[in-house]
C-alpha angles and dihedrals in degrees: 000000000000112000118252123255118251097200087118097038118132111243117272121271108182114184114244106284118270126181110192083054103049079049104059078043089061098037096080092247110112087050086054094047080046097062101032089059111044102216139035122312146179130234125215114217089194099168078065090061092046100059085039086062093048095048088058090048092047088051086050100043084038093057083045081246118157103214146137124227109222119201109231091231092202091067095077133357100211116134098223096073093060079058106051086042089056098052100048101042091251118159129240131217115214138180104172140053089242096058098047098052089048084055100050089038098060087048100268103146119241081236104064090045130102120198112201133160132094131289090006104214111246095244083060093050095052098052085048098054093046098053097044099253126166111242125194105215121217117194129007092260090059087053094043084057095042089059093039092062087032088064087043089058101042089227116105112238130231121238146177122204110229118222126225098228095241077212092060105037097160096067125109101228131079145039114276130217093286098036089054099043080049086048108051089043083057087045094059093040089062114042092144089067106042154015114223111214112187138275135307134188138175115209122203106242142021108278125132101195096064084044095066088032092064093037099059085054091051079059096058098044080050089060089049103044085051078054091074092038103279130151099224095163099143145038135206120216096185121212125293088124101139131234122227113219109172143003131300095238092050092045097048097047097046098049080049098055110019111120140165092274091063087060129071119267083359098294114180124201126189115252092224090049093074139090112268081246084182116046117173090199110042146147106354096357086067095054086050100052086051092052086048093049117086088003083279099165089049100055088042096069095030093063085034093240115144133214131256126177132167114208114182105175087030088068106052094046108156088343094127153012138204128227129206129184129222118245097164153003129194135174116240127165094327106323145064131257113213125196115197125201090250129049147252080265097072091060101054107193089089081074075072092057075247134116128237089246106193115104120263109232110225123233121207122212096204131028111272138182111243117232126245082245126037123242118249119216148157117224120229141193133250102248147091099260126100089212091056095114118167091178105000086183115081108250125198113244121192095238135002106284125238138209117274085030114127122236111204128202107206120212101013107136094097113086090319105088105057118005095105094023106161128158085222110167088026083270109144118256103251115263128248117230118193112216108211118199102183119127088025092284142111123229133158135222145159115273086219138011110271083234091046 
């Protein structure tokens, strides 16, 4: 079989270097998982979220901030990181029942969790409440309800008031200027139902500047809710903290020269619709730059308020990967089309109308001799729709893949492995294996029982 040709090959876009990963690649292991399990999987790195947690934790204890990290629990399903955050006293960030109970169920303490979103279902409220959650409320409805069930259980509830970014003024979430000043006049009417702790906000983007921006001004609405009597002594600046996936000089030049005919049939994708894949200032550097900015740690511990935030993808940097196997390979205009044995819904940043943009490494099942040119080639999905994509862009692949090789999407367990989960096609959801290091040594395991 003649190789393709890569004249029309995006450019390359490799995900940063790691080791411990490329060795668990080269082990066998993910050709045995492969083959014990019949379909795509992912793989949980949890010894990385681990280290993520605890470098939140150091850029808080090194700013002389008081302060608690939150997992944002959306960000990945997995059962492991209600575990880990169990056992280390992490907090969780929740907005469903489901996930609430999955919280307190795997040990995590109604203390250390925060309930946010918008509209909260009764049956969520009163759990909350119950287990001494912290809920951010969201409108004075919400409130209205929170103290309502609060009263019914004769235990106050504790709330946070959420913010309407004046800098985003079209989103749907938050209390503006007259719904908070209604608010903390309700708050302080009603100090037998609740326990206002204090203001939250989640702010669109990456950016740290508008962060400690916001946050200075949640100060200052915390000295004037202690004003009426109020307790305000913390602030939640939600996520948002970015996640650098590959390097400055890849991610430049392929946002420079990528075009339609990189992409299969011609698809084009904005620019401004993708994932900041390379990020300067990312994870617990960016919590640093926003305590730096405006002097915020500073003012924090001068006013004794302390600091909440909730990452979600920060967390799970570099804490996971997902395998595909090959199932096909055909020739078409230059390029190859390859099917893998999983679908476009187990990377979820087509939900974006994006792409997941870092390189899969290939895998081969059997040693093979690499050609003098790479093999260009888009990914697609099993199933029967033309707009099951797994990569729409045509990537550049080492050799021509074979059936029975692995593909492996580095870096997916933020917000990539089960967003858009659906047994379409009545094919299983991939599974998720847990790769545990202690003792020096690596096992696997599922993250949860097939029956469970």
């Amino acid at each position: 079989m003649e190789v393709t040709h890569t004249a029309t090959a995006a450019p390359p876009l490799p995900a940063h270097p790691d080791p411990k990963l490329d060795a668990i690649l080269g082990s066998g292991l993910p050709h045995e998982l492969s083959y014990a399990l019949g379909g795509p999987f992912h793989l949980l790195l949890p010894d990385r979220f681990d280290a993520n947690v605890a470098s939140f934790e150091e850029a808080l204890r090194e700013a002389g901030v008081e302060g608690r990290v939150y997992y944002a629990k959306k960000a990945n399903k997995a059962a492991v990181w209600m575990d880990r955050c169990a056992l280390s006293g992490t907090g969780v960030d929740v907005a469903s029942l489901g996930e609430l109970r999955d919280a307190l169920g795997h040990g995590v303490r109604g203390e250390h969790v925060v309930v946010t979103g918008p509209a909260k279902a009764e049956d969520l409220l009163r759990v909350a409440v119950l287990q001494g959650c912290l809920v951010a409320v969201d409108a004075l409805d919400e409130l209205e309800r929170v103290l309502a069930l609060a009263r019914a259980v004769a235990r106050p509830a504790r709330v946070l008031l959420r913010r309407l970014p004046p800098a985003q003024p079209h989103s749907r979430f938050g209390l503006d200027d007259g719904e908070l000043e209604a608010a903390l006049a309700r708050c302080a009417q009603a100090t037998d139902a609740v326990v206002m702790e204090g203001f939250s906000f989640h702010l669109s983007g990456y950016a740290t500047e508008p962060r400690a921006q916001l946050a200075v001004q949640l100060l200052e609405l915390c000295l004037k809710a202690r004003a009426l009597g109020l307790r305000a002594d913390r602030i939640s600046i939600g996520g948002g903290f970015a996640v650098d996936y590959t390097d400055a000089g890849h991610w430049e030049r392929f946002l420079a020269e990528q075009r339609p005919e990189h992409y299969h049939a011609g698809k084009s994708f904005a620019a401004a619709d993708f994932y900041p894949y390379h990020s300067p200032v990312a994870g617990a550097d960016a919590l640093r730059a926003v305590l730096r900015t405006h002097r915020l740690a500073e003012r924090l511990s001068e006013a004794g308020v302390k600091l909440l935030l909730e990452p979600g993808r920060a967390l799970l940097d570099r804490a996971g990967c997902t395998v595909f196997r090959v199932q096909g390979v055909k020739d078409r205009n230059g390029y190859g089309i390859v099917t893998v044995d999983g679908t476009s819904l187990s990377l979820s940043e087509q939900w974006f109308n994006s792409e997941y943009l870092p390189d899969p490494v290939l895998l081969p099942a059997t040693p093979r001799s690499v050609g003098d040119e790479p093999y260009a080639a888009c990914v697609g999905g099993t199933t029967c729709l033309e707009s099951d994509m797994v990569t729409w862009r045509k990537v550049r692949l080492p050799i021509r893949p074979a059936i029975g090789d692995l593909l492996v999407y580095p870096n997916t367990a933020g917000y990539q492995m089960d967003s858009n989960e659906s047994p379409f096609h009545e094919l299983p959801l991939p599974p998720k294996v847990v790769l545990d290091t202690a003792g020096g040594t690596t096992r696997w395991r599922f993250d949860r029982h097939p029956l469970a």
